[in-house]
FITOR-154428 format. One record per residue (C-alpha): x, y, z; chain. Coordinates in nm, 3 decimals. Layout:
// residues N
SITE         x         y         z   chain
SITE         X         Y         Z       A
...
//
This chain:
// residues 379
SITE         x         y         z   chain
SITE     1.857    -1.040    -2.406       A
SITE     1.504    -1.030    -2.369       A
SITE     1.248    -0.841    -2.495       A
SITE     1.022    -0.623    -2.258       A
SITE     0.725    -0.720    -2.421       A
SITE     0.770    -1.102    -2.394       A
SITE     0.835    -1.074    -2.052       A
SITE     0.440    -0.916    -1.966       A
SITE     0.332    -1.119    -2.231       A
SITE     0.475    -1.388    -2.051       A
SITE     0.373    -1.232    -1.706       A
SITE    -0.024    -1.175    -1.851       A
SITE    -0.054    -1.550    -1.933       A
SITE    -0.030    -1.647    -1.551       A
SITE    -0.247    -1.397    -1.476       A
SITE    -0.013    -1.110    -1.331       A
SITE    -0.213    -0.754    -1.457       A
SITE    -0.147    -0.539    -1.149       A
SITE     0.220    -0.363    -1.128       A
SITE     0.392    -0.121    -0.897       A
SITE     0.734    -0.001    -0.840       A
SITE     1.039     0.247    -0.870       A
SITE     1.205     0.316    -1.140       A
SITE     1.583     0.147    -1.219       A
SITE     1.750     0.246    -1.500       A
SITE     1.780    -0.134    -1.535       A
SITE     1.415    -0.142    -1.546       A
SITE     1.312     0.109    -1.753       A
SITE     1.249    -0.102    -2.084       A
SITE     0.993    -0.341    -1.908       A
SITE     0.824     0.010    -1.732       A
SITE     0.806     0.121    -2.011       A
SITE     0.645    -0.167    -2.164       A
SITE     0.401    -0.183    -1.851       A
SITE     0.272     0.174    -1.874       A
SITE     0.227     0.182    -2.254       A
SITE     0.018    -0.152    -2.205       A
SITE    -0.343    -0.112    -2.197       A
SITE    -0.402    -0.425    -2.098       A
SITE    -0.219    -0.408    -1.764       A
SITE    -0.219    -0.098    -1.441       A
SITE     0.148     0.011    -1.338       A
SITE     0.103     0.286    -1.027       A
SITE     0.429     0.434    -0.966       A
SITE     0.512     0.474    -0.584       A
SITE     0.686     0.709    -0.444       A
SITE     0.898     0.465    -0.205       A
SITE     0.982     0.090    -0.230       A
SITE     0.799    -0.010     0.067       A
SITE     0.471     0.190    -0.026       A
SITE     0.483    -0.038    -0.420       A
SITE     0.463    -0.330    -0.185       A
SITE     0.199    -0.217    -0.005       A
SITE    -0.001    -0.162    -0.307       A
SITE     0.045    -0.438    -0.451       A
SITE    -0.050    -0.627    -0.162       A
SITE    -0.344    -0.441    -0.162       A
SITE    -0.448    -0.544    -0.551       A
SITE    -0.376    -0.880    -0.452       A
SITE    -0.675    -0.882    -0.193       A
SITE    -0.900    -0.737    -0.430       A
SITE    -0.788    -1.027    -0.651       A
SITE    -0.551    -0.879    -0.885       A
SITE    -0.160    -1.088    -0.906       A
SITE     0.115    -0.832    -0.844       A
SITE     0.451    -0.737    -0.961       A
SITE     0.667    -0.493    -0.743       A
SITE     0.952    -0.372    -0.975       A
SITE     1.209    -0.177    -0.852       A
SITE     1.608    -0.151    -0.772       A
SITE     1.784    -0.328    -0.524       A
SITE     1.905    -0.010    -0.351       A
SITE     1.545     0.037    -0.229       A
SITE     1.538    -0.286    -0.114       A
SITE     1.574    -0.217     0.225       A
SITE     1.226    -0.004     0.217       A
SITE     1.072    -0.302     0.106       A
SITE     1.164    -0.526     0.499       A
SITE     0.928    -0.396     0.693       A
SITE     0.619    -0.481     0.451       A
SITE     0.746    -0.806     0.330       A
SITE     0.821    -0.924     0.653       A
SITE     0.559    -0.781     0.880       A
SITE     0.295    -0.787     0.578       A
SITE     0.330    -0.996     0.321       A
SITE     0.498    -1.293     0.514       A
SITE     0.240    -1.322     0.814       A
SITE    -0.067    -1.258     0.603       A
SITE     0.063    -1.488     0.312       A
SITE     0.026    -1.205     0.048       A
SITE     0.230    -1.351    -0.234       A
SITE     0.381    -1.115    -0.543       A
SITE     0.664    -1.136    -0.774       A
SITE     0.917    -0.864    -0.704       A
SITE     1.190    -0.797    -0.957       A
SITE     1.492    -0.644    -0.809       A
SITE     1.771    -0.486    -1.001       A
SITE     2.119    -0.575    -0.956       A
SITE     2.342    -0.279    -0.899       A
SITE     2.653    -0.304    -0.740       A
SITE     2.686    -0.684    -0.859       A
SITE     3.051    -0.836    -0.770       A
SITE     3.314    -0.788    -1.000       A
SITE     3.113    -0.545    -1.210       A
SITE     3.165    -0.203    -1.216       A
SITE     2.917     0.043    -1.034       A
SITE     2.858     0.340    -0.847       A
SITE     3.025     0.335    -0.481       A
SITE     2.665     0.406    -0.271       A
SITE     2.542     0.077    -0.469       A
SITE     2.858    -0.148    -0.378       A
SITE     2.752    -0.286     0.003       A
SITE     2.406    -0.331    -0.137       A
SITE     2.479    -0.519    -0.461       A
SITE     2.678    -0.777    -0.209       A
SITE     2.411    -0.851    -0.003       A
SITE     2.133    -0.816    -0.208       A
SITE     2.061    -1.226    -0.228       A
SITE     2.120    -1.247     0.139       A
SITE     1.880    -0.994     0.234       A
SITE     1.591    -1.154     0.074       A
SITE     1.714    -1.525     0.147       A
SITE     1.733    -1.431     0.528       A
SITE     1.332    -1.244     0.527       A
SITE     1.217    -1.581     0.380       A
SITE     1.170    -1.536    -0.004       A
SITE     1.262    -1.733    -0.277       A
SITE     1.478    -1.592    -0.486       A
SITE     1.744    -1.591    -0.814       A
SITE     1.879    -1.443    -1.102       A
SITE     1.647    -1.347    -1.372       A
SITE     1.701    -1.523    -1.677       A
SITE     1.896    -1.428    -1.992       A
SITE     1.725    -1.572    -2.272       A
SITE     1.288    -1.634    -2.353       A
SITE     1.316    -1.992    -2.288       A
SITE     1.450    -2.023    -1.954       A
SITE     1.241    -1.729    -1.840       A
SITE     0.933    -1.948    -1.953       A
SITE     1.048    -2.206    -1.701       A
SITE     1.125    -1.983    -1.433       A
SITE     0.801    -1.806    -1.495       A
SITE     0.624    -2.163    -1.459       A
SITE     0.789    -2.265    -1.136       A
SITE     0.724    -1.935    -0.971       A
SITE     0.370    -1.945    -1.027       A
SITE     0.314    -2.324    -0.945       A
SITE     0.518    -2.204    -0.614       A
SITE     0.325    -1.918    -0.548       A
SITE     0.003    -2.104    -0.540       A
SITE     0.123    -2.338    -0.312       A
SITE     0.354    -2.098    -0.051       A
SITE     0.118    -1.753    -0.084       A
SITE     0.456    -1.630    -0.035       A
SITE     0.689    -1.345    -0.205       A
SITE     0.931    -1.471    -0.455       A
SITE     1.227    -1.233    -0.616       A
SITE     1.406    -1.229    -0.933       A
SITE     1.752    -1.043    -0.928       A
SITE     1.818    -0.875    -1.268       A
SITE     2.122    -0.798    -1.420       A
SITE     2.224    -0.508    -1.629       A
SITE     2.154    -0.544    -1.985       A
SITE     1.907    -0.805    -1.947       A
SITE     1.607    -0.662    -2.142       A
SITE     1.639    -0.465    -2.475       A
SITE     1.521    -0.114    -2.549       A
SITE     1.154    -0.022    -2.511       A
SITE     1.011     0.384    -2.526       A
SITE     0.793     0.577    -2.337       A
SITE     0.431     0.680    -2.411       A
SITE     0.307     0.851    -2.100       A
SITE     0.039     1.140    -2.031       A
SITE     0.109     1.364    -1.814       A
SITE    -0.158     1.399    -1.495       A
SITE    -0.388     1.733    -1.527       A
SITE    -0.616     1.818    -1.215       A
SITE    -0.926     2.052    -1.212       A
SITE    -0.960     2.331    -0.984       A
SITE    -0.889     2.238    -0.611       A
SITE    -1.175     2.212    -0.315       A
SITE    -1.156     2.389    -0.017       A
SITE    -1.054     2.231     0.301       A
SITE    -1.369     2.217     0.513       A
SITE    -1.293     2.284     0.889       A
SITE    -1.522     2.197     1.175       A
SITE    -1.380     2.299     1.478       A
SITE    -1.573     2.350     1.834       A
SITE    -1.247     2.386     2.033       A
SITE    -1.378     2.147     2.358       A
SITE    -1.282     1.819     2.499       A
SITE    -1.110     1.619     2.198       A
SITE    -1.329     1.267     2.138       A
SITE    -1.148     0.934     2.237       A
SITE    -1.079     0.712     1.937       A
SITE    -1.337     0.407     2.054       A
SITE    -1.580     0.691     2.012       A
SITE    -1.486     0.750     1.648       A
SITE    -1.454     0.423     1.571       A
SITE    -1.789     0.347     1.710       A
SITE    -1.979     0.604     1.536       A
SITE    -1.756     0.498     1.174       A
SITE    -1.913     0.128     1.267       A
SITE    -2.264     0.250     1.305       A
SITE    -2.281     0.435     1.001       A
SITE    -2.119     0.181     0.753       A
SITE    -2.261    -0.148     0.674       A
SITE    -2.134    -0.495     0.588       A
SITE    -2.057    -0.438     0.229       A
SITE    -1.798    -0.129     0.285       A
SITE    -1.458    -0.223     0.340       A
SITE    -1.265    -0.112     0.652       A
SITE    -0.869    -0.122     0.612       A
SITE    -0.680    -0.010     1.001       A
SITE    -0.331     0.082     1.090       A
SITE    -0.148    -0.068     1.293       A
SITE    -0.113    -0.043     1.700       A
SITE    -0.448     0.055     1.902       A
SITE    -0.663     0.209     1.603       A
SITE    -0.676    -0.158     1.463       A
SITE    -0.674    -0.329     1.790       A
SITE    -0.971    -0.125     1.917       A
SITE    -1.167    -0.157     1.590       A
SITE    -1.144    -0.537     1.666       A
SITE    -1.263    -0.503     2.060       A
SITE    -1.524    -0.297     1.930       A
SITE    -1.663    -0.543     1.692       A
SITE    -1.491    -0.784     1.434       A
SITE    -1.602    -0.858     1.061       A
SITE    -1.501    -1.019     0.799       A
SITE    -1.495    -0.643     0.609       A
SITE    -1.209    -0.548     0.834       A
SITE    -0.835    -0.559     0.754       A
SITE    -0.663    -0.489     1.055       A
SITE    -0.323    -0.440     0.960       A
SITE    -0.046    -0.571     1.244       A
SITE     0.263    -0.462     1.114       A
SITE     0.408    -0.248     0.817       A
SITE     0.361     0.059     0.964       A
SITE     0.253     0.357     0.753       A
SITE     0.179     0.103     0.507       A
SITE    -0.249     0.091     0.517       A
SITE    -0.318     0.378     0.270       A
SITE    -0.080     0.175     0.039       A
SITE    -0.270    -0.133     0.078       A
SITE    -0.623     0.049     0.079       A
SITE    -0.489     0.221    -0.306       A
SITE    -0.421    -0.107    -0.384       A
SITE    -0.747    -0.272    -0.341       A
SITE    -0.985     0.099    -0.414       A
SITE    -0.781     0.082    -0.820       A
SITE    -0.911    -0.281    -0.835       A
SITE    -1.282    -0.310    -0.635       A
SITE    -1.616    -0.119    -0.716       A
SITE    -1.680    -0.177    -0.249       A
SITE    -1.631     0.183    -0.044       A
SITE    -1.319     0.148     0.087       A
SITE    -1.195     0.315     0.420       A
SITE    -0.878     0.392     0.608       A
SITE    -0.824     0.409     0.967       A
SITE    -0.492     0.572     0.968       A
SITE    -0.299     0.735     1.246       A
SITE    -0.091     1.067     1.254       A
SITE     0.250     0.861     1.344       A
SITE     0.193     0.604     1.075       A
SITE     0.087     0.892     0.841       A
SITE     0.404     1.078     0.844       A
SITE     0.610     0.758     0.799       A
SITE     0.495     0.683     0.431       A
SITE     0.289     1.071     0.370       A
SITE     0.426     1.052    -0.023       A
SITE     0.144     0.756    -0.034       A
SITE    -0.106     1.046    -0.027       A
SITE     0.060     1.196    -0.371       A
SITE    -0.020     0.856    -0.529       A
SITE    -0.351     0.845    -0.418       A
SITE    -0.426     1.207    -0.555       A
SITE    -0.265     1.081    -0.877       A
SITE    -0.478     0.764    -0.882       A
SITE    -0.829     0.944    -0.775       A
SITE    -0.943     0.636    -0.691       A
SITE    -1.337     0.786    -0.633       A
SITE    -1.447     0.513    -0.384       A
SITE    -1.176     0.539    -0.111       A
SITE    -1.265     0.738     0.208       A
SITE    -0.889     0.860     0.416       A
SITE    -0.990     0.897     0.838       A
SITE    -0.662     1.030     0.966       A
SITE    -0.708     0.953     1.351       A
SITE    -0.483     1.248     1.494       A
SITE    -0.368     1.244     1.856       A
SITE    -0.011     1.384     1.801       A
SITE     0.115     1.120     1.983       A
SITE     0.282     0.720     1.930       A
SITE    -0.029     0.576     2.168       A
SITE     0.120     0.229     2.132       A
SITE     0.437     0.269     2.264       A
SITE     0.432     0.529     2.516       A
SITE     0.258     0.850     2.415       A
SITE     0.577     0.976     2.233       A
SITE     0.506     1.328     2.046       A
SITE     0.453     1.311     1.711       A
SITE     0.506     1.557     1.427       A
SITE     0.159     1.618     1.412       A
SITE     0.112     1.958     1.522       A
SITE     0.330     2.086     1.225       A
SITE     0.108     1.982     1.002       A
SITE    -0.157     2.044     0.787       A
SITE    -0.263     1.722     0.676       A
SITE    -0.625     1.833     0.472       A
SITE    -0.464     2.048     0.298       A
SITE    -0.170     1.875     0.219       A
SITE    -0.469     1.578     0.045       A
SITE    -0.609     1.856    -0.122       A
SITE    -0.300     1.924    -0.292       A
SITE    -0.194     1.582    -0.388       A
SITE    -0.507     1.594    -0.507       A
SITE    -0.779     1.473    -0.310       A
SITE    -1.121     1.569    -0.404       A
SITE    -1.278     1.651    -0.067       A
SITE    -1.060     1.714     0.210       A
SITE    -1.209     1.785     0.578       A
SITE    -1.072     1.907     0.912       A
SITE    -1.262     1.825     1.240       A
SITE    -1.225     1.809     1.628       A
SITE    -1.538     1.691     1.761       A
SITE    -1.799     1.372     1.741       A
SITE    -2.061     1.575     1.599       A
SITE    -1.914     1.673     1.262       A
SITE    -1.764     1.385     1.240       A
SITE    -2.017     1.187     1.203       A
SITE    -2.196     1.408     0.968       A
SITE    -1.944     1.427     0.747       A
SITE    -1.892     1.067     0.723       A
SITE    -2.307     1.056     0.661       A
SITE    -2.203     1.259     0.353       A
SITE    -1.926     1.123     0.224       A
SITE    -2.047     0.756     0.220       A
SITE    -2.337     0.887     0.017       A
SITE    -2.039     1.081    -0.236       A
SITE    -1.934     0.882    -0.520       A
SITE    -1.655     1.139    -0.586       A
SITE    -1.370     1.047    -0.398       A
SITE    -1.059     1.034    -0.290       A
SITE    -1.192     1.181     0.076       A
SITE    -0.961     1.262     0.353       A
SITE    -1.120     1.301     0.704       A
SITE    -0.865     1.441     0.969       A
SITE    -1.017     1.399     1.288       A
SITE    -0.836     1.563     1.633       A
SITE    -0.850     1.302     1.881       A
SITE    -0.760     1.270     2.242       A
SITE    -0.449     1.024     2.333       A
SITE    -0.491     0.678     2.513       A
SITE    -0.707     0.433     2.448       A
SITE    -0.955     0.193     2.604       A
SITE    -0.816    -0.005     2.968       A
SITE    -0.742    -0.383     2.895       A
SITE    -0.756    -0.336     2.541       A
SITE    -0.677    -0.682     2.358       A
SITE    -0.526    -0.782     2.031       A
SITE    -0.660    -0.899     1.725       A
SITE    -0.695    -1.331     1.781       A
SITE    -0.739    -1.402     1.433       A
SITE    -0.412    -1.512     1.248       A
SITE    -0.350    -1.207     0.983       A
SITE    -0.351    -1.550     0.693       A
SITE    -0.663    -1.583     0.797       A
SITE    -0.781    -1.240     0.811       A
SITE    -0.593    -1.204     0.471       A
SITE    -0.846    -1.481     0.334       A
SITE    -1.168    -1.359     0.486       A
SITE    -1.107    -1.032     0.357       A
SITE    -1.008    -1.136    -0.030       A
SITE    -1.318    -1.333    -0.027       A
SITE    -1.545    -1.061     0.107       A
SITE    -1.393    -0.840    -0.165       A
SITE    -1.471    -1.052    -0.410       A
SITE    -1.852    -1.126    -0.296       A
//
């Protein structure tokens, strides 16, 4: 076995300090280990696929990531790995339980899982074996993962099997929030505003130093029409996954850092906002763009209209939360809150359906928009 604290040890000396995951019971020595660190960040997620997206997020603000979590969940974690971390090149080291290994006894819900667990990741395109037993052959592993790593920018996986780390307790404080805001509501009940229009009045308030992180579908591919920069993430796949990302990179860069998000993606990953309220990261600013509808692929109802989204932030835990249906407010409450340095913010913002004619796509590869943006972070 292997002890939990020469495995970060290990883990610190090629650089990994960022961690996010799930727990496993298989896991919970080297958690453990992680959160009572205070050396190191663990954020817990509240789903699989939204750890990835945070730690993809922490890499682009220049921060090496480990996703920990149990195989199970696995199958939340496809859709970023593949349509996130494999076109932009966003490498990090996940470490996937084994449950439901052959031949060793397990729950039944964890049996079809723990046989396809290697083939899963081998057929998305990542690396992948079984984590080592003893210090000195994780020190090699360790080695050729990160020489790998730097020369792939790709995901690699380590499978771990019951057993394989020894004991380690928890120290943990529990999360205490002051008194909650108010949602602020601005409502004029006329024509909605078109989302071009929001965009456009986001992009003439902000300069080139704040950092601009869109959804996927026609919020990023109209922020790109509109005008491209190298302070723009525009986010092609993982759907639901941008808040992720943007917590990701807010915990580990002092830059403003804004989401464009939409009502459909929204819904898909909302327990993202409960980890943002937990996190309080003070310099991220949350636009929901809400037109109750999937614009992208055919105006599909959402579940929008059931939903209070401000005050849902407000009670994750969001510092300011505000409600709004025209241009006017809008833009004065963005005025204010890129002034604020008291954040989280969420900004829901009614908004009609559709979207500019002949809109175009994003013709930057997302590597290369994955590069820009780490380096602009990092200026």
């Amino acid at each position: 076995m292997i002890s939990a604290n020469f495995l970060i040890n290990q883990l610190t000396k090629y650089g990994y300090s960022f961690f996010s995951g799930v727990p496993c019971s298989y896991l919970t020595s080297v958690i453990n280990t992680v959160i009572n660190s205070k050396k190191i960040k663990y954020i817990g997620a509240t789903s699989e696929g939204e750890a990835v997206g945070i730690a993809s997020g922490a890499w682009l603000a220049g921060k090496k990531s480990v996703v920990m979590i149990q195989n199970s969940g696995l199958g939340n974690t496809i859709n970023p790995l593949t349509s996130l971390n494999y076109p932009f090149n966003i490498p990090i080291l996940l470490i996937t339980t084994w449950r439901g290994e052959p031949k060793i006894k397990d729950e039944p819900q964890h049996e079809l899982m723990g046989k396809i667990t290697k083939n899963i990741l081998t057929l998305s395109k990542i690396k992948n074996e079984i984590f080592p037993t003893n210090e000195k052959n994780l020190k090699k592993v360790l080695f050729k993962i990160n020489n790998l790593t730097n020369k792939t920018s790709l995901p690699y996986a380590l499978i771990m099997r019951k057993e394989t780390i020894k004991k380690e307790k928890l120290k943990q404080k529990k999360i205490f929030f002051k008194k909650k805001n108010k949602v602020l509501i601005y409502y004029k009940k006329k024509k909605l505003p078109a989302r071009f229009q929001i965009i456009k009045e986001l992009q003439k308030n902000i300069n080139n130093k704040i950092a601009v992180i869109s959804t996927t579908g026609k919020t990023g591919r109209e922020l790109f029409s509109l005008k491209d920069c190298e302070n723009y993430f525009y986010q092609v796949g993982s759907m639901g996954c941008a808040n992720a990302i943007a917590l990701g990179v807010a915990l580990n860069s002092k830059k403003k850092i804004i989401i464009l998000d939409g009502d459909g993606a929204l819904l898909m990953k909302m327990g993202n906002m409960s980890t943002i309220g937990a996190n309080q990261p003070k310099n991220l600013i949350h636009i929901l763009l809400d037109n109750n509808v999937h614009d992208s692929t055919g105006q599909q109802l959402t579940n929008a209209s059931t939903v209070d989204f401000s005050n849902i932030a407000i009670n994750c835990g969001y510092k300011n939360s505000y409600s709004a249906d025209n241009l006017d407010d809008f833009s004065k409450i963005i005025k204010t809150n890129l002034k604020n340095t008291f954040g989280p913010t969420f900004i829901h913002i009614k908004i009609q359906k559709g979207s500019i004619e002949n809109l175009g796509r994003p013709t930057i590869h997302p590597k290369d928009v994955a590069v820009r943006f780490k380096n602009f972070l990092k200026s």
